[in-house]
ZAMAR-72409 format. One record per residue (C-alpha): chain; x, y, z. Coordinates in Angstrom, 3 decimals, padded with zeros to 6 digits. Each point is the difference from the previous one (the first is absolute). Layout:
# ZAMAR-72409
+-------+----------+----------+----------+
! chain !       c1 !       c2 !       c3 !
+-------+----------+----------+----------+
!     A !        X !        Y !        Z !
...
+-------+----------+----------+----------+
***
This chain:
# ZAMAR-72409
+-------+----------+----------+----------+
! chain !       c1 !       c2 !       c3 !
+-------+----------+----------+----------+
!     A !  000.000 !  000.000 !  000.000 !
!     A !  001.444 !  003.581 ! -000.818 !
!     A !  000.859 !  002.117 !  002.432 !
!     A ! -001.677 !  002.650 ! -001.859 !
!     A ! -003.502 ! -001.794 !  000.621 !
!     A !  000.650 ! -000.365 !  003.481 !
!     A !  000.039 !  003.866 !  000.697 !
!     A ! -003.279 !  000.503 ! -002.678 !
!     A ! -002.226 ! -002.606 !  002.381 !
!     A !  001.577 !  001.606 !  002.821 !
!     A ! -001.097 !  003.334 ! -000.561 !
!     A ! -003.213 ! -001.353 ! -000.795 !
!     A ! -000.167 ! -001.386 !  003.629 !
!     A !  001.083 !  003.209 !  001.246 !
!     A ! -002.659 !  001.799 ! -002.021 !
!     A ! -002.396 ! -002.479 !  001.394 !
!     A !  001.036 !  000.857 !  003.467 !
!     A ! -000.223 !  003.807 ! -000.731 !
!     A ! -003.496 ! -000.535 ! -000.751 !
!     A ! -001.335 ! -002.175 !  002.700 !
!     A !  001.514 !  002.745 !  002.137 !
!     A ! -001.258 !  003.075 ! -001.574 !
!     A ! -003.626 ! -002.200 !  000.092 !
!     A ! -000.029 ! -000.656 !  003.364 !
!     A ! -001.867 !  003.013 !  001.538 !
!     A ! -000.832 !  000.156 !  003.867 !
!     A ! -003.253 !  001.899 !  000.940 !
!     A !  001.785 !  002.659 !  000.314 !
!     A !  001.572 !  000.340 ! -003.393 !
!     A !  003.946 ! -001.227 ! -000.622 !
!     A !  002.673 !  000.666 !  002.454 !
!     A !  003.373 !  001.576 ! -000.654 !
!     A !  002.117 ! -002.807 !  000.539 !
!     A ! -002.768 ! -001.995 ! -002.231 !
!     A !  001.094 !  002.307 ! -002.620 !
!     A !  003.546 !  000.297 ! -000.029 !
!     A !  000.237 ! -003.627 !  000.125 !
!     A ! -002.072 !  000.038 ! -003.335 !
!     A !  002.101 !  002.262 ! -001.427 !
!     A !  003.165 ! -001.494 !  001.138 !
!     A ! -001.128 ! -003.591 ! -001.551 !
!     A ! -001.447 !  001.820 ! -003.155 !
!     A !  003.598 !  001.668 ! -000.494 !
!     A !  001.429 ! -003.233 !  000.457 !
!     A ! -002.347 ! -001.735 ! -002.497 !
!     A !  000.888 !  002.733 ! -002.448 !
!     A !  003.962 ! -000.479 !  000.120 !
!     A ! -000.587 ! -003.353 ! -000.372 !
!     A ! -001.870 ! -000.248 ! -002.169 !
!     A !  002.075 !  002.415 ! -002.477 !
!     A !  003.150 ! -002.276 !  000.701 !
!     A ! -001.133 ! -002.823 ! -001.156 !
!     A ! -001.458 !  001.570 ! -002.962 !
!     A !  003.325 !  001.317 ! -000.578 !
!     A !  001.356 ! -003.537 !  000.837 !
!     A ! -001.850 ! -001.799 ! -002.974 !
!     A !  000.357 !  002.626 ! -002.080 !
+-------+----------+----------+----------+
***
């Protein structure tokens, strides 16, 4: 398996996790810890997502 690959369906399961976070509202609406974490795993998705592009290509 290329490493390439690897990074693409990892940033997918970052992006995944990015979501699930950002979805998750308390009654009270989302907390700021709730979203820097998002944003922290969505930045992550992102770079890796672009490396292994860059990787295959």
């Amino acid at each position: 398996m290329d490493f390439g690959l690897i990074l693409v369906v990892l940033g997918g399961f970052l992006l995944g996790g990015a979501w699930s976070i950002w979805r998750a509202d308390s009654e009270t609406g989302r907390t700021g810890p709730q979203v820097v974490f998002a944003g922290i795993l969505l930045a992550a998705a992102l770079l890796a997502t672009a490396s292994g592009i860059l990787r295959l290509v």
